[in-house]
Gaussian input, Z-matrix of N, CA and C with variables (Angstrom, degrees):
# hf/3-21g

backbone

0 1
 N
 C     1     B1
 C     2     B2     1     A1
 N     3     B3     2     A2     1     D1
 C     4     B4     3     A3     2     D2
 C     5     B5     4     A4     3     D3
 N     6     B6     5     A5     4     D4
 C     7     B7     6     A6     5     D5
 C     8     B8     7     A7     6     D6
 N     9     B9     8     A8     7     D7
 C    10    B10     9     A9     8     D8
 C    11    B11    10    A10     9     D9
 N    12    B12    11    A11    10    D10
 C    13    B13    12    A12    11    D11
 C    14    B14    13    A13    12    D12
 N    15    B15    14    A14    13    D13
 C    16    B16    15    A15    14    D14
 C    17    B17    16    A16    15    D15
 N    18    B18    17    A17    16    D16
 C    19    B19    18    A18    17    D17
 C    20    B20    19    A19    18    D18
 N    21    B21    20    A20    19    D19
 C    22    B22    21    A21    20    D20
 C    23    B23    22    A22    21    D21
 N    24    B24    23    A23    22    D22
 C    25    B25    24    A24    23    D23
 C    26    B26    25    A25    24    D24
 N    27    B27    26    A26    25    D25
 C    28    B28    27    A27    26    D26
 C    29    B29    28    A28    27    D27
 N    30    B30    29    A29    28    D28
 C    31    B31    30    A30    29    D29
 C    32    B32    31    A31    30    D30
 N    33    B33    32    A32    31    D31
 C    34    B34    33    A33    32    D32
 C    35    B35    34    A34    33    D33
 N    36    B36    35    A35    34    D34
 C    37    B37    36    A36    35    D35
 C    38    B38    37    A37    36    D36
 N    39    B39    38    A38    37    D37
 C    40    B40    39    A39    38    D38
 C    41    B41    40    A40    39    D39
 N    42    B42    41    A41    40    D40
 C    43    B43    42    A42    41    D41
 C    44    B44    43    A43    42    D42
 N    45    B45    44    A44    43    D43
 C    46    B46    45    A45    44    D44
 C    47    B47    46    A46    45    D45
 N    48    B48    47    A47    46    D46
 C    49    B49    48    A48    47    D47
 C    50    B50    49    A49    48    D48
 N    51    B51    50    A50    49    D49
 C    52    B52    51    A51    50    D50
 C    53    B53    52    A52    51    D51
 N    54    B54    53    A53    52    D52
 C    55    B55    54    A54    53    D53
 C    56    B56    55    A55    54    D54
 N    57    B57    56    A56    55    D55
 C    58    B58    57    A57    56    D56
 C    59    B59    58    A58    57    D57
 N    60    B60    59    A59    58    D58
 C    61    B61    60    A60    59    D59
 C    62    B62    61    A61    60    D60
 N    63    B63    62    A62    61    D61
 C    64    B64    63    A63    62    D62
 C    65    B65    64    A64    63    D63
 N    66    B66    65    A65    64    D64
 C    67    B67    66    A66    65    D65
 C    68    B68    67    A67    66    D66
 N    69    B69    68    A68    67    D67
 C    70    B70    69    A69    68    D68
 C    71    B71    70    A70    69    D69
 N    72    B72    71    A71    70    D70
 C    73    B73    72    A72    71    D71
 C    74    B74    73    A73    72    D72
 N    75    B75    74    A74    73    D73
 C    76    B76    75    A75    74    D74
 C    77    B77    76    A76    75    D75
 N    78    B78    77    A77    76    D76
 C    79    B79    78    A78    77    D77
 C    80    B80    79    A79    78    D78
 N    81    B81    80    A80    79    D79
 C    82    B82    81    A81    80    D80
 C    83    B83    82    A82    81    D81
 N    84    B84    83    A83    82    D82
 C    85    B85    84    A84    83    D83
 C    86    B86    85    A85    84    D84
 N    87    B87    86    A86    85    D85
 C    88    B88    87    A87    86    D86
 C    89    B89    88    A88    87    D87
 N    90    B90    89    A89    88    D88
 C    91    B91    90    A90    89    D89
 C    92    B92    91    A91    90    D90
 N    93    B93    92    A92    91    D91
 C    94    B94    93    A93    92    D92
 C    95    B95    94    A94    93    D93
 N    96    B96    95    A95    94    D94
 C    97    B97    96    A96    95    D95
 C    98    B98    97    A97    96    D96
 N    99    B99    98    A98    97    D97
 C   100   B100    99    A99    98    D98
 C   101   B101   100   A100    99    D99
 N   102   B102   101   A101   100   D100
 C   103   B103   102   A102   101   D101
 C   104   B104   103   A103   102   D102
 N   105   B105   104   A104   103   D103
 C   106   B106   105   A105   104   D104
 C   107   B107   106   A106   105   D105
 N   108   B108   107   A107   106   D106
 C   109   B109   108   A108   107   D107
 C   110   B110   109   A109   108   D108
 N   111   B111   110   A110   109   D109
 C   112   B112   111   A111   110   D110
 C   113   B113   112   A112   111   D111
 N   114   B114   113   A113   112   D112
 C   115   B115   114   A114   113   D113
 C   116   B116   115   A115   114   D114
 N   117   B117   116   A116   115   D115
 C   118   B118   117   A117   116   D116
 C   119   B119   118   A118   117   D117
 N   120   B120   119   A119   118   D118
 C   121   B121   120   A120   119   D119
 C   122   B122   121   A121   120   D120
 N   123   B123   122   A122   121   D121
 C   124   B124   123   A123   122   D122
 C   125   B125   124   A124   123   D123
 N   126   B126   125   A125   124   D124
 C   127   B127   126   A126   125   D125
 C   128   B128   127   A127   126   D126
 N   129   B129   128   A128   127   D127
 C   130   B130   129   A129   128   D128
 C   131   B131   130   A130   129   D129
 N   132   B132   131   A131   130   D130
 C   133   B133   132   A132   131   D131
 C   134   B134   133   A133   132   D132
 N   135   B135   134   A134   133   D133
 C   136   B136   135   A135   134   D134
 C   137   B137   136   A136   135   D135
 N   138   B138   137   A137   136   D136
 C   139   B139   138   A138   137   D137
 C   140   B140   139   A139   138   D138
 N   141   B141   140   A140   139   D139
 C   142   B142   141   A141   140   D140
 C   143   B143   142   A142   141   D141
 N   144   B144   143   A143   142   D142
 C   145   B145   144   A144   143   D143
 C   146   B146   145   A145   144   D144
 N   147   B147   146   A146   145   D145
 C   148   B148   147   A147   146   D146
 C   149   B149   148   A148   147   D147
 N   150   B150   149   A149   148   D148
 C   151   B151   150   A150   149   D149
 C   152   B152   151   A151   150   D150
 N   153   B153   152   A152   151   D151
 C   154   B154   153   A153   152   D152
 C   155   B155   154   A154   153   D153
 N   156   B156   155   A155   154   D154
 C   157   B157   156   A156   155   D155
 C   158   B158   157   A157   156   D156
 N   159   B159   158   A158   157   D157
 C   160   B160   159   A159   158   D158
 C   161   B161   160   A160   159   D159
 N   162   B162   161   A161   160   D160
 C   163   B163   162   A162   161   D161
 C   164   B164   163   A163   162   D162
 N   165   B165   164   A164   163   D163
 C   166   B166   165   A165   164   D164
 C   167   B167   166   A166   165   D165
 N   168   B168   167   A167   166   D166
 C   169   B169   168   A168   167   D167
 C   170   B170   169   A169   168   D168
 N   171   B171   170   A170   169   D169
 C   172   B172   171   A171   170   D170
 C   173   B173   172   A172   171   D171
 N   174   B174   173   A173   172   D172
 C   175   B175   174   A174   173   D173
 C   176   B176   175   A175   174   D174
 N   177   B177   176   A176   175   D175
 C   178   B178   177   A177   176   D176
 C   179   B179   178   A178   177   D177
 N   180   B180   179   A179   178   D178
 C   181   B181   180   A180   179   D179
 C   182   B182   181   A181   180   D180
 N   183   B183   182   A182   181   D181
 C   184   B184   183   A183   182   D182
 C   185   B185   184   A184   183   D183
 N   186   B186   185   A185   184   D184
 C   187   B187   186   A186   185   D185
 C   188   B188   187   A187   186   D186
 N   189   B189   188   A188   187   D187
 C   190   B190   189   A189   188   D188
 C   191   B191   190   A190   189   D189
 N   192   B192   191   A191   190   D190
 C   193   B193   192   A192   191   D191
 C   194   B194   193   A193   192   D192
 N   195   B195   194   A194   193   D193
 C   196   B196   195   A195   194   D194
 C   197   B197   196   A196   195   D195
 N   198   B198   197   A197   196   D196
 C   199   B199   198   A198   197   D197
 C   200   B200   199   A199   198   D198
 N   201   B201   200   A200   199   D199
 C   202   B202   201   A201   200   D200
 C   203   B203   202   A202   201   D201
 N   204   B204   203   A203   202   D202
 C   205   B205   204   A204   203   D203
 C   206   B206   205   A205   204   D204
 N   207   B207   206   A206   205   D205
 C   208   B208   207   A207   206   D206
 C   209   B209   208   A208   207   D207
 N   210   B210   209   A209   208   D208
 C   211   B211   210   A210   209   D209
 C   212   B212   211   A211   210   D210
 N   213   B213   212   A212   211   D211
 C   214   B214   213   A213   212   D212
 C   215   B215   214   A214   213   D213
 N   216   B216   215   A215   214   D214
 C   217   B217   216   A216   215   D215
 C   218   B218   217   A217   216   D216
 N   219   B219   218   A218   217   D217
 C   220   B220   219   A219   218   D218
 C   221   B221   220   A220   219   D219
 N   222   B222   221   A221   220   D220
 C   223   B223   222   A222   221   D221
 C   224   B224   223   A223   222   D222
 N   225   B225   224   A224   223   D223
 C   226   B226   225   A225   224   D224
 C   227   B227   226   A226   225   D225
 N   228   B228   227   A227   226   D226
 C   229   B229   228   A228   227   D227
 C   230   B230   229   A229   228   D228
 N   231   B231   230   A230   229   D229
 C   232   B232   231   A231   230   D230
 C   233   B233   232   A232   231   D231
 N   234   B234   233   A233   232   D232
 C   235   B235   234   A234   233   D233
 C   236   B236   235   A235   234   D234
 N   237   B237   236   A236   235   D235
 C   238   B238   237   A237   236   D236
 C   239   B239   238   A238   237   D237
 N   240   B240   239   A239   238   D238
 C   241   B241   240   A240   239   D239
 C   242   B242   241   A241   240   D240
 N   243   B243   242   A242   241   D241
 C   244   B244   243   A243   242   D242
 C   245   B245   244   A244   243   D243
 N   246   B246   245   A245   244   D244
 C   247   B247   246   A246   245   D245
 C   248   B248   247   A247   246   D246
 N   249   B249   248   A248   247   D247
 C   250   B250   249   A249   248   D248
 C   251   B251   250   A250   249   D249
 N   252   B252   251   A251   250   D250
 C   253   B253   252   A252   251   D251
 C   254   B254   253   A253   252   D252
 N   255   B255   254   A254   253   D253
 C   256   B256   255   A255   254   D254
 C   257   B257   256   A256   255   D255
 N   258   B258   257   A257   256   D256
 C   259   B259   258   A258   257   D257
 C   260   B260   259   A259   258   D258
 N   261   B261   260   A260   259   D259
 C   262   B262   261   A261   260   D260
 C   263   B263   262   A262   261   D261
 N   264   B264   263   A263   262   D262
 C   265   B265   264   A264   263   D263
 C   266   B266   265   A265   264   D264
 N   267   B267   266   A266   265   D265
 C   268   B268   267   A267   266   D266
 C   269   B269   268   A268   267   D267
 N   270   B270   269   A269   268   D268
 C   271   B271   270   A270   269   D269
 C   272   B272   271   A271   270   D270
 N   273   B273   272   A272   271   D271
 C   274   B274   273   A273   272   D272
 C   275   B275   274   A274   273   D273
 N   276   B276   275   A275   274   D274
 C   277   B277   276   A276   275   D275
 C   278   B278   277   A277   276   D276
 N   279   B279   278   A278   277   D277
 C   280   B280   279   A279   278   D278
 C   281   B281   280   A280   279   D279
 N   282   B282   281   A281   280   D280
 C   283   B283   282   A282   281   D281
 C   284   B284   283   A283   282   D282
 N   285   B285   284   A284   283   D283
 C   286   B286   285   A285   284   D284
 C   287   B287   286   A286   285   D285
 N   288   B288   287   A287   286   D286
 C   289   B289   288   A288   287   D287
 C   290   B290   289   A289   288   D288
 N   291   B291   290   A290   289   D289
 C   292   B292   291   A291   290   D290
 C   293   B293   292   A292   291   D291
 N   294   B294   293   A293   292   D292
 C   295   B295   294   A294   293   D293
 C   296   B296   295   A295   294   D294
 N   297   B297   296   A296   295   D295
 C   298   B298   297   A297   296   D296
 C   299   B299   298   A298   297   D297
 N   300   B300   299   A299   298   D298
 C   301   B301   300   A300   299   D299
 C   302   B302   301   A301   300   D300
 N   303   B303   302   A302   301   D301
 C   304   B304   303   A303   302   D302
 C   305   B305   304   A304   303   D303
 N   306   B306   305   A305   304   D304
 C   307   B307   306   A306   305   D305
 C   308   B308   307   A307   306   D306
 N   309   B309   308   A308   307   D307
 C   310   B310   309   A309   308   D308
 C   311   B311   310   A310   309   D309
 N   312   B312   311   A311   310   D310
 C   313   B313   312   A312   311   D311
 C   314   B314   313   A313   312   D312
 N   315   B315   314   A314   313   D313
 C   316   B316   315   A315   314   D314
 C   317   B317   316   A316   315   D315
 N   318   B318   317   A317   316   D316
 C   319   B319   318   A318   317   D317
 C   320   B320   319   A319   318   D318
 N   321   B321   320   A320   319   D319
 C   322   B322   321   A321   320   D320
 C   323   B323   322   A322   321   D321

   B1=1.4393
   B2=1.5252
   B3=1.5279
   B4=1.2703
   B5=1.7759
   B6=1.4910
   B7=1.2808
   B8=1.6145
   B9=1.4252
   B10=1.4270
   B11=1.5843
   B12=1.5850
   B13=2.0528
   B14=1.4655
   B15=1.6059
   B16=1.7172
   B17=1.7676
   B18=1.1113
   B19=1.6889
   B20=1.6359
   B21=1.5425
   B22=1.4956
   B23=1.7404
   B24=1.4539
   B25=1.6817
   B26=1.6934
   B27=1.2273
   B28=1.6279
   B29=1.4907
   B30=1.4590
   B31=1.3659
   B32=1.2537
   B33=1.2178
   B34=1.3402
   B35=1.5567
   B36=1.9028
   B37=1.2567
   B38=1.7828
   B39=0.7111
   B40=1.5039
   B41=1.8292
   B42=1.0884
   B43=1.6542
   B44=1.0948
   B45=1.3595
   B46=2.0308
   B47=1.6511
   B48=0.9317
   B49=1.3535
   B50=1.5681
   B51=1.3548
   B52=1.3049
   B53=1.8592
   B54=1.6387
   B55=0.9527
   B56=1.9713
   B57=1.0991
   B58=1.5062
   B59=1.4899
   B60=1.4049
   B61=1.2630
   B62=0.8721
   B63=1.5078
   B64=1.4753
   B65=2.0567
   B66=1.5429
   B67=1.6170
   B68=1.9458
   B69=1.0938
   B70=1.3211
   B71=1.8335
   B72=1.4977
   B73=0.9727
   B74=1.8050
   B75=1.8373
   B76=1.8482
   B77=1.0515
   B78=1.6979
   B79=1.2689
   B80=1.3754
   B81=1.1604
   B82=2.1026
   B83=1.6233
   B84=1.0046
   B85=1.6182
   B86=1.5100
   B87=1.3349
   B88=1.7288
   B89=1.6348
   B90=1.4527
   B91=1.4655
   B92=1.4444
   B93=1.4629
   B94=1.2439
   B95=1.5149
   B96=1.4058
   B97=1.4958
   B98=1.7467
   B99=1.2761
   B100=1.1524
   B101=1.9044
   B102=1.2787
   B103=2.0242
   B104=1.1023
   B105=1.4072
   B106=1.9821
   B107=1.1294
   B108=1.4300
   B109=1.5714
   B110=1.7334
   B111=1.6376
   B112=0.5933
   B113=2.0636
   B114=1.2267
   B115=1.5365
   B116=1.1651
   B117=1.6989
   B118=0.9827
   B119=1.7255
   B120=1.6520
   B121=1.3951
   B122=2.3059
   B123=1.4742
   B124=1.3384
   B125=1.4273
   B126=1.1790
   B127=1.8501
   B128=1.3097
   B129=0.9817
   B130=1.8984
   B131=1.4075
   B132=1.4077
   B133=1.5752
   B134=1.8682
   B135=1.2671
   B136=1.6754
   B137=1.1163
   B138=1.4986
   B139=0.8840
   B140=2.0381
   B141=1.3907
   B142=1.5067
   B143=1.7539
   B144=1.0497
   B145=1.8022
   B146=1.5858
   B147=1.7516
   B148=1.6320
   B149=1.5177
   B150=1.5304
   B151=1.3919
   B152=1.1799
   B153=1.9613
   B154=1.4799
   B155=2.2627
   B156=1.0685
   B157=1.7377
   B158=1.5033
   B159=1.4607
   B160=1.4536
   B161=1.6293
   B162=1.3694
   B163=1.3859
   B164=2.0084
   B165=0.8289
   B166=1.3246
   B167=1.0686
   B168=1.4642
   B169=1.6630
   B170=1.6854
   B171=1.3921
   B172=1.4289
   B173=1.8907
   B174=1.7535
   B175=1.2670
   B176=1.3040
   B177=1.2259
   B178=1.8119
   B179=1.3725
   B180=1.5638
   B181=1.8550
   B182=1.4336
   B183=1.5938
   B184=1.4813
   B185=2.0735
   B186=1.4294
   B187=1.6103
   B188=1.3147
   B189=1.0702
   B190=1.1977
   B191=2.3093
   B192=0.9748
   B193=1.6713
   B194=1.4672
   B195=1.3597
   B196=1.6431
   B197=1.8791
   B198=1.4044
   B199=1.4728
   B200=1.9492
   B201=1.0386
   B202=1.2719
   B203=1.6250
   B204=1.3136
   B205=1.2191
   B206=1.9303
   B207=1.3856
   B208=0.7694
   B209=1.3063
   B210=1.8587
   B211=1.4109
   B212=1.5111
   B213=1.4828
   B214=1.0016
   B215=1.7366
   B216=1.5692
   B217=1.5898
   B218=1.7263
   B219=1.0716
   B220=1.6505
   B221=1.9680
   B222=1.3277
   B223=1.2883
   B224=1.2700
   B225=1.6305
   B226=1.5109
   B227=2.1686
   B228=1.3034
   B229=1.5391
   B230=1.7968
   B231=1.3739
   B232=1.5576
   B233=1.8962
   B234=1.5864
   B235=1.6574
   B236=1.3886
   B237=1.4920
   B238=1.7688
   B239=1.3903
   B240=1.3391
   B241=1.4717
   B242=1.6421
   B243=0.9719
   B244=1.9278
   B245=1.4300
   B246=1.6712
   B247=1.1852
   B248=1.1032
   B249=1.4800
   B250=1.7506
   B251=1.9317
   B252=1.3285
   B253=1.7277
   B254=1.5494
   B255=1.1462
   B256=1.0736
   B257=1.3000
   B258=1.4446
   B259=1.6017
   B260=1.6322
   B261=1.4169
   B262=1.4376
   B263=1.3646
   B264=1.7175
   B265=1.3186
   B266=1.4986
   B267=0.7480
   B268=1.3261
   B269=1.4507
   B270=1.2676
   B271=0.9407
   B272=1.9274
   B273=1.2470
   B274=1.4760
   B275=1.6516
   B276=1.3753
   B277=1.7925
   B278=1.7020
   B279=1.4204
   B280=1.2477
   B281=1.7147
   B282=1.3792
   B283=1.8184
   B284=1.4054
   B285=1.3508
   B286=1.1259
   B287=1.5021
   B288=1.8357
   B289=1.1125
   B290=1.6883
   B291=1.3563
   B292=1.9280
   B293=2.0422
   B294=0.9842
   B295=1.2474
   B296=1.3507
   B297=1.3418
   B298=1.8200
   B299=1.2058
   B300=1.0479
   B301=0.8660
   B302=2.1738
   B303=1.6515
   B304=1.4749
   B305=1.3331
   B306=1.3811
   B307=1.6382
   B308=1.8764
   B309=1.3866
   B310=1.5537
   B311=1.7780
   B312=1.5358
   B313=1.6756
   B314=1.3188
   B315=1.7718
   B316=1.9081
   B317=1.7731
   B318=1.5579
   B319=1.7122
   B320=1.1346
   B321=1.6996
   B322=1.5192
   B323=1.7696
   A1=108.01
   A2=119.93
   A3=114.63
   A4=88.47
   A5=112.72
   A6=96.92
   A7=122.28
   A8=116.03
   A9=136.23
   A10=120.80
   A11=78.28
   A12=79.51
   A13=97.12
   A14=109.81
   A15=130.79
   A16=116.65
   A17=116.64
   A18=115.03
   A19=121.15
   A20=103.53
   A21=100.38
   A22=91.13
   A23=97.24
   A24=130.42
   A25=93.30
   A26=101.66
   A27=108.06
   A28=96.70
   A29=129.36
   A30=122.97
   A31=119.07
   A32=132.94
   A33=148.68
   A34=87.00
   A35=123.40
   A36=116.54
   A37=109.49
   A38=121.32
   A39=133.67
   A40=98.07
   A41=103.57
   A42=124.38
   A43=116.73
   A44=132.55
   A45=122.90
   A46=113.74
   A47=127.84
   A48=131.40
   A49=118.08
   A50=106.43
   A51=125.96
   A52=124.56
   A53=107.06
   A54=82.59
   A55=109.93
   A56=117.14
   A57=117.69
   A58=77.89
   A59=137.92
   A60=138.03
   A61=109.99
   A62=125.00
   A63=140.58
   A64=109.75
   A65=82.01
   A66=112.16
   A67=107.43
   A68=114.83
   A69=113.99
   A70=108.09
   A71=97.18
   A72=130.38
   A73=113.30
   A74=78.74
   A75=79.07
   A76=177.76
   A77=77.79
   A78=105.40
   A79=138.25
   A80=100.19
   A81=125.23
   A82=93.30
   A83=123.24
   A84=113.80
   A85=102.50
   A86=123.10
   A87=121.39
   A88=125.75
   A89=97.91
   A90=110.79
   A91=122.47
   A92=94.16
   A93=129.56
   A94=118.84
   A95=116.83
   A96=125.28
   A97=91.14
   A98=143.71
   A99=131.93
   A100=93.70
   A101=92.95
   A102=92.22
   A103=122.80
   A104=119.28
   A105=119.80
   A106=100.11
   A107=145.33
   A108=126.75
   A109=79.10
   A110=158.23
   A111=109.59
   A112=150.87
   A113=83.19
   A114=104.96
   A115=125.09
   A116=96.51
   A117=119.47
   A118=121.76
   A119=100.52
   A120=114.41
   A121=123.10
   A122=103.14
   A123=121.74
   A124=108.62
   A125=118.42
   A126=91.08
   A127=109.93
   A128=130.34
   A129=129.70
   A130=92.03
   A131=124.40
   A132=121.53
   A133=89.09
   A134=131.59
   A135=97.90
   A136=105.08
   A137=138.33
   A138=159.93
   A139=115.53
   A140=108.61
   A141=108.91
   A142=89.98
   A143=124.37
   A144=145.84
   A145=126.72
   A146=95.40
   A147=76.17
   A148=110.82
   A149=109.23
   A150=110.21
   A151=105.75
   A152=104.22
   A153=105.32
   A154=91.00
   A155=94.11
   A156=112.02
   A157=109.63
   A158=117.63
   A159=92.75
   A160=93.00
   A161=115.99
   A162=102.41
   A163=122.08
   A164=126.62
   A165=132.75
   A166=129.25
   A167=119.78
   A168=135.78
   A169=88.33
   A170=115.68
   A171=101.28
   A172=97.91
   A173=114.38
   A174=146.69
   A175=102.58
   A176=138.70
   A177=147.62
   A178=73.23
   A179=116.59
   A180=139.75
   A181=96.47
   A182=138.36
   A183=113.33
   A184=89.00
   A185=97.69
   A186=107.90
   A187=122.39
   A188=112.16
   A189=117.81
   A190=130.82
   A191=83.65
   A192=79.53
   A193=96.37
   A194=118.22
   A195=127.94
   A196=121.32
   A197=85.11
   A198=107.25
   A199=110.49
   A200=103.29
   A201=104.76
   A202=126.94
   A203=116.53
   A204=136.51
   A205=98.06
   A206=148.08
   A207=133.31
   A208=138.54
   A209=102.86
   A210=116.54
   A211=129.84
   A212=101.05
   A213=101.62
   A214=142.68
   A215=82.19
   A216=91.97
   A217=94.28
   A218=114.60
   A219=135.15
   A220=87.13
   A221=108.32
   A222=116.81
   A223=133.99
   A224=113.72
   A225=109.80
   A226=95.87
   A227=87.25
   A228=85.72
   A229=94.97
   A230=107.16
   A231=108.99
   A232=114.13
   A233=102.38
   A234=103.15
   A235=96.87
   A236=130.90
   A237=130.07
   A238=85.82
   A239=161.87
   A240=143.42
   A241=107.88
   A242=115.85
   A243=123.37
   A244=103.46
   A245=128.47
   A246=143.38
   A247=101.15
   A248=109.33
   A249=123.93
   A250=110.72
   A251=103.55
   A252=119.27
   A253=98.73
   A254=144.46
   A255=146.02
   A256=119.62
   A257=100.42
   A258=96.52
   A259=97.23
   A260=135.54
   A261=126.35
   A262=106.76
   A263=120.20
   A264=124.63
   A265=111.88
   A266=151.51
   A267=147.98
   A268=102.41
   A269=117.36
   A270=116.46
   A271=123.47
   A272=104.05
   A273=107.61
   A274=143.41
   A275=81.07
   A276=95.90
   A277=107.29
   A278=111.60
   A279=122.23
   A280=100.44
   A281=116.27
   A282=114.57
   A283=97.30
   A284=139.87
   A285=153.47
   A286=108.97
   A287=157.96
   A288=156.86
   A289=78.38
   A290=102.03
   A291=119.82
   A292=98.76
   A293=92.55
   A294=97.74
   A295=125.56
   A296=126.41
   A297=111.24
   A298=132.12
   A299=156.84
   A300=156.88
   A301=78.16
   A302=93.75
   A303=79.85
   A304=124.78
   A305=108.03
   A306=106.10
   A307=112.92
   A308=104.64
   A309=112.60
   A310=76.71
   A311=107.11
   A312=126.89
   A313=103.87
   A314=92.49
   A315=108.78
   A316=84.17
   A317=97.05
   A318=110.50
   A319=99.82
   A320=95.06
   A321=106.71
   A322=120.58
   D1=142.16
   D2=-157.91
   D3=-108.13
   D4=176.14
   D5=171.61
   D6=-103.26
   D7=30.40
   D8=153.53
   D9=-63.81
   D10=-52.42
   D11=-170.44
   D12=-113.50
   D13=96.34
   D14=159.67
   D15=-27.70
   D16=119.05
   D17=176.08
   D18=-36.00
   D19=-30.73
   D20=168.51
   D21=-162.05
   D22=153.13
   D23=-156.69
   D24=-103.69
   D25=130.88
   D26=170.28
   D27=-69.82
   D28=156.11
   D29=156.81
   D30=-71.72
   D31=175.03
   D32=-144.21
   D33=-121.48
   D34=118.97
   D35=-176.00
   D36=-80.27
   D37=128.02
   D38=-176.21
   D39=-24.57
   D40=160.46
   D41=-176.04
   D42=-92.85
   D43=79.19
   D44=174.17
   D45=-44.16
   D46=-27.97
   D47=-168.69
   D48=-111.09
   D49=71.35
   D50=177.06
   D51=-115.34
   D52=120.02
   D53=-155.02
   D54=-87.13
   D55=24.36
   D56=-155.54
   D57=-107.45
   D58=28.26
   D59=167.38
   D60=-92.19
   D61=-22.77
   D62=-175.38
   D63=-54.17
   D64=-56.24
   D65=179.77
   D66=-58.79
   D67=17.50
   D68=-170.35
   D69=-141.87
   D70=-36.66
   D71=157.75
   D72=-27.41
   D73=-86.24
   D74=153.84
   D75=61.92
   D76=-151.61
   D77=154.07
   D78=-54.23
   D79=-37.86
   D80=173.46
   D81=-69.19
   D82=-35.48
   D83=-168.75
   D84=-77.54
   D85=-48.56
   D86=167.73
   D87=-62.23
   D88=-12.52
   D89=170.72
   D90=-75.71
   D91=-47.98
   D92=168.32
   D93=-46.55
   D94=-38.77
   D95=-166.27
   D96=-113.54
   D97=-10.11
   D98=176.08
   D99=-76.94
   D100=-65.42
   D101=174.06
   D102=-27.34
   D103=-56.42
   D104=175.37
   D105=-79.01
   D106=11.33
   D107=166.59
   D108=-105.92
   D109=-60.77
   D110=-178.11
   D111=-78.11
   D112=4.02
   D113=165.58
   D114=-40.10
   D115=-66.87
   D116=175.31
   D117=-45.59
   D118=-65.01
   D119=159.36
   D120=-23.00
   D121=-61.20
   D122=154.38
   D123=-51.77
   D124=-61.12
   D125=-177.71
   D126=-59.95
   D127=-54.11
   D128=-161.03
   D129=-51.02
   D130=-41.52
   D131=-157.12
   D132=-90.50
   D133=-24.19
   D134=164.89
   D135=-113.74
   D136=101.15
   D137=179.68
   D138=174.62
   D139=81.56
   D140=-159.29
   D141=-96.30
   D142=157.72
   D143=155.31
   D144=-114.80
   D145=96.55
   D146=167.37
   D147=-114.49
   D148=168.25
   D149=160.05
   D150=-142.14
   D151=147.25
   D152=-169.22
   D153=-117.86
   D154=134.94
   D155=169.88
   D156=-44.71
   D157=136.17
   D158=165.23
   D159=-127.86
   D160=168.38
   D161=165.07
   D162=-72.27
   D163=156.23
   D164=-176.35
   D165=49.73
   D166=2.51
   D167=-150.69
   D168=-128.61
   D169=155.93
   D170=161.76
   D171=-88.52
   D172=171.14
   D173=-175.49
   D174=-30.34
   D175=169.18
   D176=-155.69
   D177=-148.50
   D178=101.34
   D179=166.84
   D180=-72.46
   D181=113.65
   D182=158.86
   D183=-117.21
   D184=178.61
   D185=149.32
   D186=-146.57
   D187=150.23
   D188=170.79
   D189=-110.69
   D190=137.39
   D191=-160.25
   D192=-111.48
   D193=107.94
   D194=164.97
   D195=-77.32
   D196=116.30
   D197=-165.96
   D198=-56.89
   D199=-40.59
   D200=168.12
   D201=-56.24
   D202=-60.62
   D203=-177.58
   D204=-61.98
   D205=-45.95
   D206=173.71
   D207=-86.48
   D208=-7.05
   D209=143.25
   D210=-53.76
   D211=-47.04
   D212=172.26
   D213=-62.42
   D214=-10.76
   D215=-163.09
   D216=-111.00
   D217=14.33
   D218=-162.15
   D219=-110.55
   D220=-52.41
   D221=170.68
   D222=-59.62
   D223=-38.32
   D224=-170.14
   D225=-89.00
   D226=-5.85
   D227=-166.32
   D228=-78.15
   D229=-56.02
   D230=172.03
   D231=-30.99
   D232=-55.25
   D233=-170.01
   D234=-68.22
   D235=-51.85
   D236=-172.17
   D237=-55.93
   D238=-70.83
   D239=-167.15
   D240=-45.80
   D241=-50.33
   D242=-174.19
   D243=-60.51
   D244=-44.34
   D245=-176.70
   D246=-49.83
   D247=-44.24
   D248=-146.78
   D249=-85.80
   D250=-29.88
   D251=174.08
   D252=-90.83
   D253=-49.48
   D254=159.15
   D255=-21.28
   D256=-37.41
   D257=-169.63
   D258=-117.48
   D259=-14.05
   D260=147.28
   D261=-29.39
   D262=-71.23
   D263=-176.93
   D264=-61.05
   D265=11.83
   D266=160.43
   D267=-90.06
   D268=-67.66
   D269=-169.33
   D270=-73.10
   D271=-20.41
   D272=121.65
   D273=-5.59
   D274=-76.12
   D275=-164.31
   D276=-94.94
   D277=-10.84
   D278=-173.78
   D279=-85.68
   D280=-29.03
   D281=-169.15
   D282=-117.55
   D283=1.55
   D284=-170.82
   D285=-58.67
   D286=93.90
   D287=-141.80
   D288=-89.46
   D289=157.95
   D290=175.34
   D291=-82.56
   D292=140.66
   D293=-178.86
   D294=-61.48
   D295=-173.73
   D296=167.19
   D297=-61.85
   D298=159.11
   D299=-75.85
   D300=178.98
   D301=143.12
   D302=-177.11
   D303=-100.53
   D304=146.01
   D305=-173.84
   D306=94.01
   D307=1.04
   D308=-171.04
   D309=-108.34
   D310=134.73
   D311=162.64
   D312=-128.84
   D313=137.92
   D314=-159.65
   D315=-76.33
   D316=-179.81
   D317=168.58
   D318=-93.95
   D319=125.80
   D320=160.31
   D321=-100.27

């Protein structure tokens, strides 16, 4: 063994500044906007309207709001928000310039 090549190699710490982060980036943003279109979809569907006729009176307006269906749409809206910072930081770290360089001081 020479004393060039060390018996064992530290690993190489991962790269913040990648730009194929962009491509993921994205992706989370179309993910992101399929979720609030179906959210949306889930609210309309728990949220029912009836009205019953009366004679001489106008219609008896009630609604009814299904607990499931607006949980659910309470949910995909929570993950499309997580999707949505998720992919700020990506896109972040994907256009992000490498920092200074050490021992180099900017002009003040």
């Amino acid at each position: 063994m020479t004393a060039a090549t060390p018996a064992h190699r530290l690993p190489e710490p991962p790269k913040l500044h990648q730009p194929k982060r962009a491509i993921a980036a994205a992706g989370e943003v179309v993910a992101a906007v399929a979720l609030v279109l179906l959210a949306a979809w889930c609210w309309q569907r728990g949220i029912v309207r009836y009205s019953y006729p009366l004679d001489d009176h106008p219609p008896l307006e009630s609604t009814r709001y299904l607990g499931n269906w607006i949980g659910g749409a309470i949910g995909l809206g929570t993950v499309a928000g997580v999707l949505l910072l998720d992919a700020v930081r990506q896109a972040v770290l994907a256009i992000r310039t490498r920092g200074r360089q050490q021992g180099v001081e900017a002009d003040v």
